[in-house]
ZAKEFI-651219 format. One line per field, with one value per residue (C-alpha): residue number from 1; residue in one letter; y, x, z. Coordinates in Angstrom, 2 decimals. Each point is the difference from the previous one (the first is absolute). Layout:
# residues N
nr = (NUM  ...)
rest = (a  ...)
y = (Y  ...)
x = (X  ...)
z = (Z  ...)
This chain:
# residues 288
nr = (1  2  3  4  5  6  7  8  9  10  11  12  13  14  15  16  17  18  19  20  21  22  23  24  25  26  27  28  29  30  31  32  33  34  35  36  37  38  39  40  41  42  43  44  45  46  47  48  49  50  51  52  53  54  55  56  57  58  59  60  61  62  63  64  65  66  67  68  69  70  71  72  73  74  75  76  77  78  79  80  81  82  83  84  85  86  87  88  89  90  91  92  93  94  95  96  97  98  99  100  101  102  103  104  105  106  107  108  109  110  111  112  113  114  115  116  117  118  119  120  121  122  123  124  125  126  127  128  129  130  131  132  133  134  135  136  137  138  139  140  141  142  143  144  145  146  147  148  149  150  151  152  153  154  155  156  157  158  159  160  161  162  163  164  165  166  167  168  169  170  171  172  173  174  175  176  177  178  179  180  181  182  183  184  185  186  187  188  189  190  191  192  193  194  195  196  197  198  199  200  201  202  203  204  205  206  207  208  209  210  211  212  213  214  215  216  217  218  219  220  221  222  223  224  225  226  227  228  229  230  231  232  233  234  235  236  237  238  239  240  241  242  243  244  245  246  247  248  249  250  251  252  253  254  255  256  257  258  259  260  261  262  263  264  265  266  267  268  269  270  271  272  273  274  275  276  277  278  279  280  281  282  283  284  285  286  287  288)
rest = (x  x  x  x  x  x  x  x  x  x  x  x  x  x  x  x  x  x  x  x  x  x  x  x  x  x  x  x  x  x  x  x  x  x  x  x  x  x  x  x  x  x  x  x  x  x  x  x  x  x  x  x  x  x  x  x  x  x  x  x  x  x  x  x  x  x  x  x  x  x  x  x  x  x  x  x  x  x  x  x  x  x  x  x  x  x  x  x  x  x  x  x  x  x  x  x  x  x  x  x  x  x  x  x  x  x  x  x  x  x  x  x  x  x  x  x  x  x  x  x  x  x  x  x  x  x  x  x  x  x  x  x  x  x  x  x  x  x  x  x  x  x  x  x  x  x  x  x  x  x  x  x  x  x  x  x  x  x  x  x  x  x  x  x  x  x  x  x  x  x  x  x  x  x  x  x  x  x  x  x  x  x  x  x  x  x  x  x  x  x  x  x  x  x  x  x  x  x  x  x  x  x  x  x  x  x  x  x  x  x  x  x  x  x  x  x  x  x  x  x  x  x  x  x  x  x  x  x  x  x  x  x  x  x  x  x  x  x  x  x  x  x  x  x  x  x  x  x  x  x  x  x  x  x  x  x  x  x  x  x  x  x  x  x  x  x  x  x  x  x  x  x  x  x  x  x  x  x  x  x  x  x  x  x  x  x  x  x)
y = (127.92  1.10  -3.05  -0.51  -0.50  3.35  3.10  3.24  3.31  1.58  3.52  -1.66  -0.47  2.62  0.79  -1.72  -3.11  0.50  0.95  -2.98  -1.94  1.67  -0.64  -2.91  -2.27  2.02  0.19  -4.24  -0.07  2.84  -1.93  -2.76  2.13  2.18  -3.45  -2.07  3.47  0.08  -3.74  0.20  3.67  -3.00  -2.85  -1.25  -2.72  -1.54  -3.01  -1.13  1.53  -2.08  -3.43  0.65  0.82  -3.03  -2.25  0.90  -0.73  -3.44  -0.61  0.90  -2.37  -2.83  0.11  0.28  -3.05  -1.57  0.71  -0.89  -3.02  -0.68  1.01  -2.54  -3.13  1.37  0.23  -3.73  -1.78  2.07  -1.01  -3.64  0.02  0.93  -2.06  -3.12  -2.19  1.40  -2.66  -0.17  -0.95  2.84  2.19  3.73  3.37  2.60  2.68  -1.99  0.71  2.67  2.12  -1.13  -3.43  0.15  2.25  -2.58  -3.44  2.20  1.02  -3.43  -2.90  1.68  0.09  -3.72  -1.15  1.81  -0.78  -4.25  -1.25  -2.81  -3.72  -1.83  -4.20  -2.86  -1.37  2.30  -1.24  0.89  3.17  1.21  -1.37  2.19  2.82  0.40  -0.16  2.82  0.62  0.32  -2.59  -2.70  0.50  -0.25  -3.56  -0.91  0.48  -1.55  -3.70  0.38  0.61  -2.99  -1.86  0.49  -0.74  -3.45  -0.42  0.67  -2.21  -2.99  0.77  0.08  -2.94  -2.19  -2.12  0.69  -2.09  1.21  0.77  2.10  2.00  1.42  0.87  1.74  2.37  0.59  1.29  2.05  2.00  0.70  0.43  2.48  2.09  0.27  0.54  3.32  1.26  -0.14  2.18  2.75  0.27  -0.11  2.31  2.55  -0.05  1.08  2.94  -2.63  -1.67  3.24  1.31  -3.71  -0.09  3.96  -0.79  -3.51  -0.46  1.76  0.64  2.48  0.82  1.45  1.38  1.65  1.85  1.05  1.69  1.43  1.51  1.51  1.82  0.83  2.02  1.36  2.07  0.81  1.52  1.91  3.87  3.01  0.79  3.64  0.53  2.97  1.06  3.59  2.08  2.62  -2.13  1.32  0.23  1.49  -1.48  0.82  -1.90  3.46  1.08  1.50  3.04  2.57  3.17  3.09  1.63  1.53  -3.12  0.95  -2.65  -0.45  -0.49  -1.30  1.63  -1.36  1.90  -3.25  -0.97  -1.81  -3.15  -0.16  -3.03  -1.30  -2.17  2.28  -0.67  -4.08  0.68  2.01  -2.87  -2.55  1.57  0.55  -3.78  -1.39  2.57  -1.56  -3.49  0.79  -0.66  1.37  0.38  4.26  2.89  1.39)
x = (73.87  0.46  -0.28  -0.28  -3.93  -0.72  -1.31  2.19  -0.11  2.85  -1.22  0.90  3.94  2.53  1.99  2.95  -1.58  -2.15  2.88  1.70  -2.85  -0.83  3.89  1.36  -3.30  -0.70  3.18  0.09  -3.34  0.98  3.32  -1.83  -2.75  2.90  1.67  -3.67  -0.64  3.33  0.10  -3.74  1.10  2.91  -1.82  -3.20  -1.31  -3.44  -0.87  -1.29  3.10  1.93  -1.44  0.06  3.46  0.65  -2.18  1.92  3.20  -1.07  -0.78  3.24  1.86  -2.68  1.03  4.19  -0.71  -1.64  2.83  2.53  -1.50  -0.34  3.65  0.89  -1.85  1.41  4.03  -0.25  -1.68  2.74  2.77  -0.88  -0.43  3.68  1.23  -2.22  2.95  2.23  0.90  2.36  3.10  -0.79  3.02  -1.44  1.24  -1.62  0.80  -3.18  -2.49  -2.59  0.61  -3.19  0.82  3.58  -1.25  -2.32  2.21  3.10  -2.77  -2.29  2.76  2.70  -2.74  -0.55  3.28  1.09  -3.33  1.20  -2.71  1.21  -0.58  -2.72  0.72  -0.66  3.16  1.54  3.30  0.72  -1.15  1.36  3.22  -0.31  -1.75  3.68  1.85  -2.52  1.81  -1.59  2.12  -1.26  -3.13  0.04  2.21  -2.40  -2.76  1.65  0.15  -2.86  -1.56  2.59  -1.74  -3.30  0.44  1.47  -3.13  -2.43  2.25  -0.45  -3.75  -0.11  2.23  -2.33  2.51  -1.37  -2.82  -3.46  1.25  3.56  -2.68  -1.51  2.59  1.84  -2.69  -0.03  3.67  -0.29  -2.67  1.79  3.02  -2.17  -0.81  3.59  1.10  -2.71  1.21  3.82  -0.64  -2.34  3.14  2.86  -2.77  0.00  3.83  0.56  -1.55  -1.55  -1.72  -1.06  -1.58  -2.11  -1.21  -1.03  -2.01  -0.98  -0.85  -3.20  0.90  3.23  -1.76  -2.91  2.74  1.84  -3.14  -0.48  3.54  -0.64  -3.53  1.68  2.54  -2.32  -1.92  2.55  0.87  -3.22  -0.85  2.95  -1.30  0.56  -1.05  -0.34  1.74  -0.06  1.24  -1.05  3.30  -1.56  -1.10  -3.05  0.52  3.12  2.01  -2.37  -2.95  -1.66  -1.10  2.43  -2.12  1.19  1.34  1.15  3.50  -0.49  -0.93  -3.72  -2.86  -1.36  -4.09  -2.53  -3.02  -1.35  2.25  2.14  3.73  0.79  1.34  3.79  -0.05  1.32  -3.23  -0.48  3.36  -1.03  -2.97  1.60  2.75  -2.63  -1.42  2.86  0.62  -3.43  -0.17  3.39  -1.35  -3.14  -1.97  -3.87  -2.16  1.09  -2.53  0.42)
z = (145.08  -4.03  -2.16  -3.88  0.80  1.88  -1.78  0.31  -1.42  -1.91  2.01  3.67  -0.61  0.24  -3.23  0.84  0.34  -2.94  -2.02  0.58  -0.67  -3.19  -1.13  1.24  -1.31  -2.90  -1.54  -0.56  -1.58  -2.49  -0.88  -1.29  -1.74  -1.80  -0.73  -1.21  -2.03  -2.06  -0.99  -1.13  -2.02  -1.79  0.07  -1.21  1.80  -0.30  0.94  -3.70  -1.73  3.18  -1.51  -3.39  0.10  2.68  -2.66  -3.08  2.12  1.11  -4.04  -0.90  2.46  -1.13  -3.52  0.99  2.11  -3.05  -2.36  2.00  0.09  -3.28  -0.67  2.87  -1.93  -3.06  0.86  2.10  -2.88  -2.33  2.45  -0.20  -3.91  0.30  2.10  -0.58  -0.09  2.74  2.56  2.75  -2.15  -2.46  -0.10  0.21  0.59  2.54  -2.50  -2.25  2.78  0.42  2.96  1.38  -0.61  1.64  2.88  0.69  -0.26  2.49  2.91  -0.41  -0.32  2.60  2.57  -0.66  0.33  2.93  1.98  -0.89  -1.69  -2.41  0.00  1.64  0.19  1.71  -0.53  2.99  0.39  -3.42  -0.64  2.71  -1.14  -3.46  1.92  2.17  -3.06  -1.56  -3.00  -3.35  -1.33  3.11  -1.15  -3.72  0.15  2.43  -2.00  -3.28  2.41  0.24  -3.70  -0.84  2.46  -1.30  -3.39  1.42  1.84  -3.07  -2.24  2.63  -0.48  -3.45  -0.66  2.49  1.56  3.36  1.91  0.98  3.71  -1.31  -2.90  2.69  2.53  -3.14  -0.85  3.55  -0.56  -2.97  1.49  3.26  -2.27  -2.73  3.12  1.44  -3.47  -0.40  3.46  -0.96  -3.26  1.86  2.41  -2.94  -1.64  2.87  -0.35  -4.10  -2.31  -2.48  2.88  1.57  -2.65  -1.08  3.55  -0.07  -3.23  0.45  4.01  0.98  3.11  -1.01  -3.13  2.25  2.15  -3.10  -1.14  3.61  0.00  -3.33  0.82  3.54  -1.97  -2.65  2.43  1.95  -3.13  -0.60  3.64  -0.39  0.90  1.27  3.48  1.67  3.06  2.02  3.75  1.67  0.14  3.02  2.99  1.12  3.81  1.26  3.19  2.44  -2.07  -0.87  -3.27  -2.27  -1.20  -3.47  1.18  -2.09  0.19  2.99  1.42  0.51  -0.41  -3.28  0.09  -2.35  -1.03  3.83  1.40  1.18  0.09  -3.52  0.55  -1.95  -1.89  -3.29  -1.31  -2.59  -1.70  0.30  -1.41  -2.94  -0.27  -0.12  -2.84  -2.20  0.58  -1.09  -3.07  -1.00  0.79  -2.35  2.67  -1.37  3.48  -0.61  -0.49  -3.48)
């Protein structure tokens, strides 16, 4: 009828069993004493040095935020002061670019045109008659007919030889036409470095999408750090799932100042690594 909530006497049980008692419970509790006591020997570790420290670190990652930032407005608006007049048909060389800049233009535009997303129209029938042909060339005489066409349009207007009725119907054209027209040079735009580079500067969408990649690998580099990794060598329970206890050399029991088996373990060498690591890492929560 023993349970956790009955009292008993040590005096009543017979050595073996308080022995075992004494040893097997003990020994678990003073494992993680001896452990608890040799970190707080190493480390210091109140809880106002804990959010100071935590505080200044916060601080520091405010203000890389902030100039990275700053650096980010700073090398767009310096990019586009550069290339103010680059359009589509703007022979360029890769070799010109910033790394961040040509990074950028490879990963964003690739993705674009392999996921297909290119012309919208109403006129279906013929886009998707240049969409099967898909060639740069399709595109860019198809979108010549169509400035030629335009300026033939705005001509008619300005020379007023048409009636009322026709006026109308032909701005009706040159605005469906001005919107195809925009469409076909984002696409031939997607397809060639000068074009690449206007729409990275001038549309906000990829603009806000270019300062996105920058920031991302911006802080990659800057969270770059050293982490401590350690693994106990001596397993503390042998095959049976007993204790592995220190013995001497002739293979007696080793006892603490309790008189108890000492647990063999290799926390003290973590510890001890541990330390060497954060002194090299200039890490400042140590006792002088």
């Amino acid at each position: 009828d023993v349970g956790w909530d009955k009292l008993l006497s040590e005096e009543g049980l017979n050595e073996e069993l308080k022995s075992f008692v004494e040893t097997y419970f003990e020994e678990r509790e003073e494992l993680e004493e001896e452990t608890r006591k040799k970190l707080e020997e190493k480390i210091e570790g109140t809880e106002g040095e804990e959010a100071k420290e935590t505080e200044k670190i916060e601080e520091i990652k405010r203000k890389k935020l902030l100039k990275a930032l700053t650096e980010c407005v700073d090398l767009v608006e310096e990019v586009k002061k550069y290339y103010q007049n680059t359009s589509w048909d703007k022979l360029l060389c890769e070799g010109e670019l910033s790394e961040e800049l040509k990074s950028f233009i490879n990963t964003y535009f690739k993705a674009k045109i392999k996921s297909g997303e290119s012309i919208e129209s109403s006129d279906v029938e013929e886009t998707e008659k240049i969409k099967s042909k898909k060639s740069l060339k399709a595109l860019i005489e198809k979108l010549q007919e169509m400035q030629v066409l335009l300026r033939e349009k705005h001509k008619k207007l300005k020379d007023n030889i048409l009636n009322d009725e026709k006026i109308e119907g032909t701005r009706k054209e040159i605005d469906a036409l001005t919107g195809k027209i925009e469409k076909f040079n984002k696409e031939i735009s997607q397809r060639t470095l000068g074009g690449q580079i206007y729409l990275t500067l001038n549309d906000e969408e990829i603009t806000e999408q270019f300062k996105k990649f920058w920031l991302d690998g911006k802080m990659i580099k800057e969270i770059d750090y050293p982490i401590f990794f350690a693994v106990n060598q001596k397993s503390l329970k042998n095959n049976k799932g007993e204790y592995r206890y220190k013995r001497g050399l002739k293979g007696e029991l080793i006892l603490d100042k309790h008189g108890h088996p000492i647990i063999d373990h290799d926390m003290d060498e973590i510890a001890e690594a541990f330390v060497k690591f954060a002194k090299e890492q200039n890490f400042n929560f140590w006792r002088a």
